[in-house]
C-alpha atoms as one frame of an Amber mdcrd trajectory, in Angstrom:
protein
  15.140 -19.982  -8.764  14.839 -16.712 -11.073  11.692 -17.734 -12.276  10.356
 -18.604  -8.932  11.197 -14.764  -8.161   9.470 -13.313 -11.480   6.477 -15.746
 -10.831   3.524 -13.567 -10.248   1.888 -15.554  -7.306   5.714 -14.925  -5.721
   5.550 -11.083  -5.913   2.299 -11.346  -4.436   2.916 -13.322  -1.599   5.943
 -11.432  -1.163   3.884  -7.992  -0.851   0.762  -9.405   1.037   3.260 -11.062
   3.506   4.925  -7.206   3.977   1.460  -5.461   4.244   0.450  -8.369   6.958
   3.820  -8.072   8.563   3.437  -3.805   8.440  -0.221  -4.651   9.659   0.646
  -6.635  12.674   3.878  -4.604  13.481   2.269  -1.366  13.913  -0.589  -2.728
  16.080   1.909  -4.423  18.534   3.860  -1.228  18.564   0.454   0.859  19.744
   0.061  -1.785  21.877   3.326  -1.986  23.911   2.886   1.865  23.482  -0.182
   2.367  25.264   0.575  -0.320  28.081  -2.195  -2.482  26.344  -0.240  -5.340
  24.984   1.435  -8.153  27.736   4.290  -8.917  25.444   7.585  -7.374  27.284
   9.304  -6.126  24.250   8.842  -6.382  20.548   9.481 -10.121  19.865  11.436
  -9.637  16.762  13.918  -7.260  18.712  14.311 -10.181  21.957  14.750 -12.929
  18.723  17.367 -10.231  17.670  19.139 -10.109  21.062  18.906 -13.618  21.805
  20.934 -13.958  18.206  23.070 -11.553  18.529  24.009 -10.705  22.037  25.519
  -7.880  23.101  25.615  -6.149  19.858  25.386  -2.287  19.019  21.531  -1.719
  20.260  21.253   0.134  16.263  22.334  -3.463  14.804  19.846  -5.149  16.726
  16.728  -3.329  15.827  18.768  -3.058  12.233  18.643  -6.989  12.469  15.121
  -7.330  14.190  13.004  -5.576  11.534  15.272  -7.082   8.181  14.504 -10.246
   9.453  10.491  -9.743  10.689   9.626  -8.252   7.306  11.946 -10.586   5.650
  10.131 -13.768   7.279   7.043 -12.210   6.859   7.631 -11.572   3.176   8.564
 -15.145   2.707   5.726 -17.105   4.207   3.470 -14.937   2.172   5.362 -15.939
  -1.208   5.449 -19.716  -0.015   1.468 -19.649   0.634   0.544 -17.693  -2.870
   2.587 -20.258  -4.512   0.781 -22.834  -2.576  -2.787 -22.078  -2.993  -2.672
 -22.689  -6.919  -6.568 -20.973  -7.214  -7.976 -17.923  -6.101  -7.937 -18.699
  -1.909 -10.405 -16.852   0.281  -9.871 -15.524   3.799  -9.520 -18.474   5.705
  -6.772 -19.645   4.065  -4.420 -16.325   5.471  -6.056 -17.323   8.825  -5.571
 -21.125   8.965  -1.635 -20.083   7.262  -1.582 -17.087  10.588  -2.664 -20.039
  13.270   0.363 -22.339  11.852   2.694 -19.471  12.129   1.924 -18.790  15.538
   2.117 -21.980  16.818   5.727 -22.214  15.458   6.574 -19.156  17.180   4.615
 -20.214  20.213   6.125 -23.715  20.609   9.757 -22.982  19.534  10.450 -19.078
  19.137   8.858 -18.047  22.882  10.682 -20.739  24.905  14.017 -20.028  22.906
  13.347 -16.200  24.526  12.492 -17.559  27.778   9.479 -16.812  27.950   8.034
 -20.602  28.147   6.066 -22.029  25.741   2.943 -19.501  24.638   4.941 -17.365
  26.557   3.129 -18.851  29.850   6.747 -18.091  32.013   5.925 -14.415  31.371
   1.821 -14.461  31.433  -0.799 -16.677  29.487  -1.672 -13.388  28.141   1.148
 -13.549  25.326  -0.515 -16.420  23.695  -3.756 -14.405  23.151  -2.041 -11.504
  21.968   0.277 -13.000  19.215  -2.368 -14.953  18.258  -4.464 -11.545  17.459
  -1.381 -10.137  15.673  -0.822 -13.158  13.582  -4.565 -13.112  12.526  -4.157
  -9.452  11.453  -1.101 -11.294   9.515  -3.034 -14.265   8.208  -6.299 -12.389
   7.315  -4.171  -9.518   5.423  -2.945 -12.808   3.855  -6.435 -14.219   3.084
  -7.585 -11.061   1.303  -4.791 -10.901  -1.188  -5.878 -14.481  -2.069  -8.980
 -13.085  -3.067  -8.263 -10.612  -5.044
């Protein structure tokens, strides 16, 4: 496990999969902000209520970004370590798609929100699709380098 951690690929992934995660974060923040963005509230924060309940609202957006940047960090080590060679950009998109459909399929109904979040609008699915394309490409060009 330690050398898994010192493995070069790993700290890669790990930072890529923070940058994507910043990357995507920020843009769905100035996109709830400015009324542009369908998604009710920041998905990692309803995942964080749906988890923990009626906790302290501090814990839960204490909770909700440990655990975004957190996953985040660790699909990006898991997909440097997977892609042995030097990857190109659609790898990071192809590795974006898969993580949205997880979230899609099983995250969004868990919130309620139906699957591709259709119980709230269709519009959900197009816009965490963009965000985890920011993710994915952010992804695919730390492959390349």
């Amino acid at each position: 496990m330690s050398s898994l951690l010192t493995n070069t690929s790993t700290k890669k992934g790990l930072w890529y999969g923070l940058l994507g995660t910043l990357l995507m974060s920020i843009i769905m923040l100035i996109g709830m902000g400015t009324g542009v963005s369908p998604i009710p509230e920041p998905i990692p924060a309803a995942i964080a209520k749906g988890l923990l309940g009626s906790a302290p609202k501090p814990l839960i957006i204490a909770f909700a970004i440990i655990t975004h940047f957190g996953y985040g960090a660790f699909w990006g080590a898991v997909l440097f370590n997977w892609v042995k060679t030097k990857g190109n950009i659609w790898y990071g998109l192809g590795w974006g798609v898969m993580l949205w459909l997880i979230m899609d399929l099983i995250v969004l109904p868990f919130l309620g929100w139906g699957v591709f979040g259709l119980a709230v609008t269709p519009k959900i699915a197009i816009a965490t699709l963009v965000l985890h394309l920011i993710y994915g490409g952010t992804l695919g060009w730390g492959l390349q380098k």
